[in-house]
C-alpha positions in Angstrom: 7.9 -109.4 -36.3 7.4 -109.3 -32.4 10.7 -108.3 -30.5 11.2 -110.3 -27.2 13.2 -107.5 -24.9 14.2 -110.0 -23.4 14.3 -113.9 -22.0 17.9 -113.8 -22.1 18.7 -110.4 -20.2 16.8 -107.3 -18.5 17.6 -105.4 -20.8 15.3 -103.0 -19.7 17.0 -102.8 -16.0 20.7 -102.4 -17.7 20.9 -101.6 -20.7 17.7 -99.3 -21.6 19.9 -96.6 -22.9 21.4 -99.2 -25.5 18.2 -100.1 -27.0 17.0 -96.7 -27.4 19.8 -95.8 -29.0 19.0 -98.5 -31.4 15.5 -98.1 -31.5 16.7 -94.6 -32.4 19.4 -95.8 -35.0 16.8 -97.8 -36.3 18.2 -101.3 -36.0 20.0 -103.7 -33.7 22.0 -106.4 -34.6 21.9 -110.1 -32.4 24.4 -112.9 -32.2 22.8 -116.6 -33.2 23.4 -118.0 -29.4 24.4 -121.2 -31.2 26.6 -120.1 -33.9 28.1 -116.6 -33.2 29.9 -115.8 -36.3 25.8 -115.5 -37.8 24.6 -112.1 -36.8 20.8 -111.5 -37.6 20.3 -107.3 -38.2 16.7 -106.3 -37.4 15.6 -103.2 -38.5 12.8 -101.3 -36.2 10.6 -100.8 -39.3 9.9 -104.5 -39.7 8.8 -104.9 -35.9 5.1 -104.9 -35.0 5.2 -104.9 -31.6 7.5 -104.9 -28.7 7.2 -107.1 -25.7 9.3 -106.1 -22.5 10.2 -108.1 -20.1 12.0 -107.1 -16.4 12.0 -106.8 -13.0 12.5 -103.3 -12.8 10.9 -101.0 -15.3 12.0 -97.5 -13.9 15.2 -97.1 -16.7 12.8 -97.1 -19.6 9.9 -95.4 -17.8 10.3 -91.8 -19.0 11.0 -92.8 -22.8 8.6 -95.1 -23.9 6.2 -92.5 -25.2 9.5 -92.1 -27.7 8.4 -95.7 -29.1 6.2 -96.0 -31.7 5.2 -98.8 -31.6 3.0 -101.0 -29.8 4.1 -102.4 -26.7 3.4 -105.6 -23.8 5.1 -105.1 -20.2 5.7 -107.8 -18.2 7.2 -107.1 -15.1 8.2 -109.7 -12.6 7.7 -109.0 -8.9 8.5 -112.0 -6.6 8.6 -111.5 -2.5 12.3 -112.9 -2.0 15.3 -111.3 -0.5 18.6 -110.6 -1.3 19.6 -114.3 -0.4 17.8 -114.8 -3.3 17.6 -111.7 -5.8 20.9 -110.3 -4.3 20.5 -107.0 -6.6 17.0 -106.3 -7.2 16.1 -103.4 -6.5 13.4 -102.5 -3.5 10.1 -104.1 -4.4 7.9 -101.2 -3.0 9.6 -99.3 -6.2 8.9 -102.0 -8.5 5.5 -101.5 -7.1 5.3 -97.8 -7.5 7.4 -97.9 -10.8 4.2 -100.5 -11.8 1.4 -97.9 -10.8 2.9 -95.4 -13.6 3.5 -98.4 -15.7 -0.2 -98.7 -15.7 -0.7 -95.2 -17.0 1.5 -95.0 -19.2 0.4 -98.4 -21.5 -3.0 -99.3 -21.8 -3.8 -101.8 -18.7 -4.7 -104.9 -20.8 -0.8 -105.0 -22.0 0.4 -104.9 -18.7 1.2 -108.4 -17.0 2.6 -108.8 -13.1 4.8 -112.3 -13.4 4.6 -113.7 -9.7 7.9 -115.9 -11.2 9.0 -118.4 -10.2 7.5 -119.5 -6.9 10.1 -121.8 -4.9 9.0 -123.0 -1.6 11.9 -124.1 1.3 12.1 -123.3 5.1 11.6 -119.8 4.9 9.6 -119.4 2.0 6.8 -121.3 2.7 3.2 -122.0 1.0 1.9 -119.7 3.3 4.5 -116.8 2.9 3.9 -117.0 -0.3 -0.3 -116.6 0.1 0.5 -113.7 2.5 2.9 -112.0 -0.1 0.1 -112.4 -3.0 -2.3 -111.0 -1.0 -0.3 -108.1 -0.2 1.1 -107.6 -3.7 -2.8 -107.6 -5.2 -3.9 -105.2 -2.9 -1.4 -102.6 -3.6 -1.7 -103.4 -7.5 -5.8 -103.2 -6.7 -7.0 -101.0 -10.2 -3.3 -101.0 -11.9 -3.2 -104.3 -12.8 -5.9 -107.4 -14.7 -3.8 -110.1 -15.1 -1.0 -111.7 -12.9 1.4 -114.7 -14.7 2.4 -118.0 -11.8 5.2 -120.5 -12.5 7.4 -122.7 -10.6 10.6 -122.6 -10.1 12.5 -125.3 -12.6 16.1 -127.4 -12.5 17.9 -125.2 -14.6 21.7 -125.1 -14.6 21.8 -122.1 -12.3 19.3 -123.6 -9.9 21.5 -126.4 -9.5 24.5 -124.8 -9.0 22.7 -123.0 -6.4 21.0 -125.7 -4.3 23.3 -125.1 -1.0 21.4 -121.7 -1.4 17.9 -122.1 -2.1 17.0 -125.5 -0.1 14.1 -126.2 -2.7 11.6 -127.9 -1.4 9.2 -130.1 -3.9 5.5 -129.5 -4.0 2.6 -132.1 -3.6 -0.7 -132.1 -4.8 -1.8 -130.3 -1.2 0.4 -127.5 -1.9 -0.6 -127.2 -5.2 -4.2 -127.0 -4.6 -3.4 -124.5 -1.4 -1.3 -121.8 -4.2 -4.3 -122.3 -6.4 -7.0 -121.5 -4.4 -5.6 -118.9 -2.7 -4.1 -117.4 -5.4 -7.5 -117.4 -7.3 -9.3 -116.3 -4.6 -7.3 -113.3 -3.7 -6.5 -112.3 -7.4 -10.6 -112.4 -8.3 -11.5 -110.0 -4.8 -8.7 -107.5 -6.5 -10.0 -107.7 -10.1 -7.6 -109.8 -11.4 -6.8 -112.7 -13.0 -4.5 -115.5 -12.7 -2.8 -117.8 -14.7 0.3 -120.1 -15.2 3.2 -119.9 -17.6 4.2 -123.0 -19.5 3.3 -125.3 -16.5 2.3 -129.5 -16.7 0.0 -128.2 -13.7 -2.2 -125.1 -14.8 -4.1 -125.0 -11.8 -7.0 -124.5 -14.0 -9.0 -127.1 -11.4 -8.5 -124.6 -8.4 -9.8 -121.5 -10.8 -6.5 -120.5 -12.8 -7.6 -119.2 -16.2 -6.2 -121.0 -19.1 -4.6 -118.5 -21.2 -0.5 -118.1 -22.6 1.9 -115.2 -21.8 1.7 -113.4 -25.4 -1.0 -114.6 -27.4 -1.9 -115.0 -30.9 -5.1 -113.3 -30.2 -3.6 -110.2 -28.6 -0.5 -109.9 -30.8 -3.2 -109.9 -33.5 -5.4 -107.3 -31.7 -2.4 -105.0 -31.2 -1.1 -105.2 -35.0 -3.9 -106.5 -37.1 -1.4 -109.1 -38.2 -1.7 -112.7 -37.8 1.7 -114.4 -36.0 2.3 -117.9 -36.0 3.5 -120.0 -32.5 6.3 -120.0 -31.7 8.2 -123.1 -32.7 11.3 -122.7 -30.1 8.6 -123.5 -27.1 5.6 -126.1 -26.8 3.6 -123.0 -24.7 1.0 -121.7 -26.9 2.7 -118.4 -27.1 3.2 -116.5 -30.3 6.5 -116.6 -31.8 9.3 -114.0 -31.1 12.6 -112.9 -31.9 14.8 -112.2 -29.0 17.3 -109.9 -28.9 19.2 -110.6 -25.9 22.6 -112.6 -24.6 22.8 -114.9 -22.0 25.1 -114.2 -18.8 24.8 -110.5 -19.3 21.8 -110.1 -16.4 23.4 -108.5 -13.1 20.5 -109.1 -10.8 22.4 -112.4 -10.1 18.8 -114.1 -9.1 19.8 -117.5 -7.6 17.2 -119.4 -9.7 17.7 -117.6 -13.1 18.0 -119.6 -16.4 19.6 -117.2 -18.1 22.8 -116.6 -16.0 25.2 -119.4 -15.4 28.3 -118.0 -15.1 28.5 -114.9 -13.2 32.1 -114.4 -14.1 31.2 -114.4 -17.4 28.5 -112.0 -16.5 30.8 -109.4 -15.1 33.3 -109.7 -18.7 30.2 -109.2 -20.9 29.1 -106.7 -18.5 32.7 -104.8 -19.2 32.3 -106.1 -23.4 29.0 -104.0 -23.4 29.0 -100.6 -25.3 25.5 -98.1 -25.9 27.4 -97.2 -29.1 27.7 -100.8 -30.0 24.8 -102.5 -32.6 25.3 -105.8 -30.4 25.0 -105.8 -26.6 28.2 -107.5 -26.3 31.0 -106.5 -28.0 31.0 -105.2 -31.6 30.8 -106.4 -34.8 34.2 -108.9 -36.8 34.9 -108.3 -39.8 33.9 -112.0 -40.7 30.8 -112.0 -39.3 27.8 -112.8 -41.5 25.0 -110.7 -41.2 21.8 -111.7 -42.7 18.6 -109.1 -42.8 15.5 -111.1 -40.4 12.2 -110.0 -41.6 10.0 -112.0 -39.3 
């Protein structure tokens, strides 16, 4: 099995010291999204490999040489502002935080997610090509491989338009992000690709490649992981262990968050003693052992 930590929550920003108490514990139990009263219990010794996902690595920095396991970072470092990211943290820390990132985990499992890219009156094509540049260049030897997407109409995004004042990309701008983007990432050593995008910029020298792969999932494990059914990306599959609406970055274009009322109350539901990240466990809850 291949934990996803997380698409639903930064986990690793808020709530590190929950999950190594149940990495310690040896299990965690998760909520079915969809039907809540169905509680899946995964136990640690049935998972191959762990795949964080965050914008701010620094809370589970000094333990992961506790996990044994083996492990994928992606950590996603855009060049907004608070209008946008109201509580991420600085991103010169992120930065720094990355460099011992890189030392800690072996290079080729690290992933940079320039995510998502939204372009209005401030934030234009070529803030964005000065803010890559800048971001390679301190990340010049720490990092191989940098993940691009777009920003997309989620629910959030939508509620949020007064705010962000998205502006839609045509071809030109497409094929100004992709050459640029290729050209700086190649004189830094690095790579560049899209996640889940109609456009791959393949044309403009993107590589074609998927976030988590059945190649390097098989690499890291020796096991061979199917795709995963839930998206049509290529990736392999994975079992997620987080909640929606728990995140308290508050990111104005997040898909995860919705409701950031009902952020806060999970926020004050949440327990490190708990097995769930929300709340605890009913009496009439069914809980059914996931293997894979």
């Amino acid at each position: 099995m291949i934990l996803n930590v997380s698409g639903r929550c930064d986990i690793v920003a808020f709530y590190s010291n929950w999950f190594m108490k149940r990495y310690n514990d040896g299990y965690v139990d998760v909520r079915n999204p969809f039907y809540p009263k169905m509680v899946s219990r995964i136990y640690f010794s049935d998972v191959d490999l762990i795949v964080f996902c965050t914008k701010n690595p620094i809370p589970i920095l000094n333990k992961l040489t506790e996990i044994k396991k083996p492990i994928i970072f992606q950590v996603t470092l855009t060049p907004y502002g608070k209008d946008i990211e109201p509580n991420v943290i600085s991103k010169g820390k992120i930065v720094e935080a990355i460099k011992k990132l890189s030392q800690v985990i072996d290079k080729e499992n690290l992933y940079i997610r320039y995510d998502p890219i939204l372009v209005n009156d401030k934030y234009t094509i070529g803030y964005h090509i000065n803010s890559f540049k800048s971001l390679c260049s301190k990340l010049n030897g720490y990092v191989d491989k940098i993940i691009v997407s777009f920003v997309d109409e989620y629910k959030n995004v939508k509620n949020n338009k007064a705010i962000l004042k998205i502006r839609r990309l045509n071809d030109d701008d497409y094929k100004m992000i992709g050459e640029n983007f290729s050209k700086i990432a190649a004189e830094n050593g690095m790579t560049v690709q899209t996640c889940y995008e109609k456009n791959n910029l393949c044309s403009f020298g993107f590589i074609s490649d998927v976030c988590v792969s059945k190649k390097l999932a098989y690499k890291l494990t020796g096991k061979k992981f199917p795709k995963w059914k839930a998206r049509d990306c290529g990736c392999v599959q994975m079992v997620d262990i987080g909640v929606y609406n728990t995140c308290l970055h508050f990111c104005k274009y997040c898909y995860a968050n919705f409701d950031e009322h009902k952020v806060l109350g999970n926020v004050q539901n949440h327990d490190d003693n708990s097995s769930l990240l929300v709340g605890y466990l009913n009496d009439d809850d069914v809980i059914k052992i996931r293997k894979k």
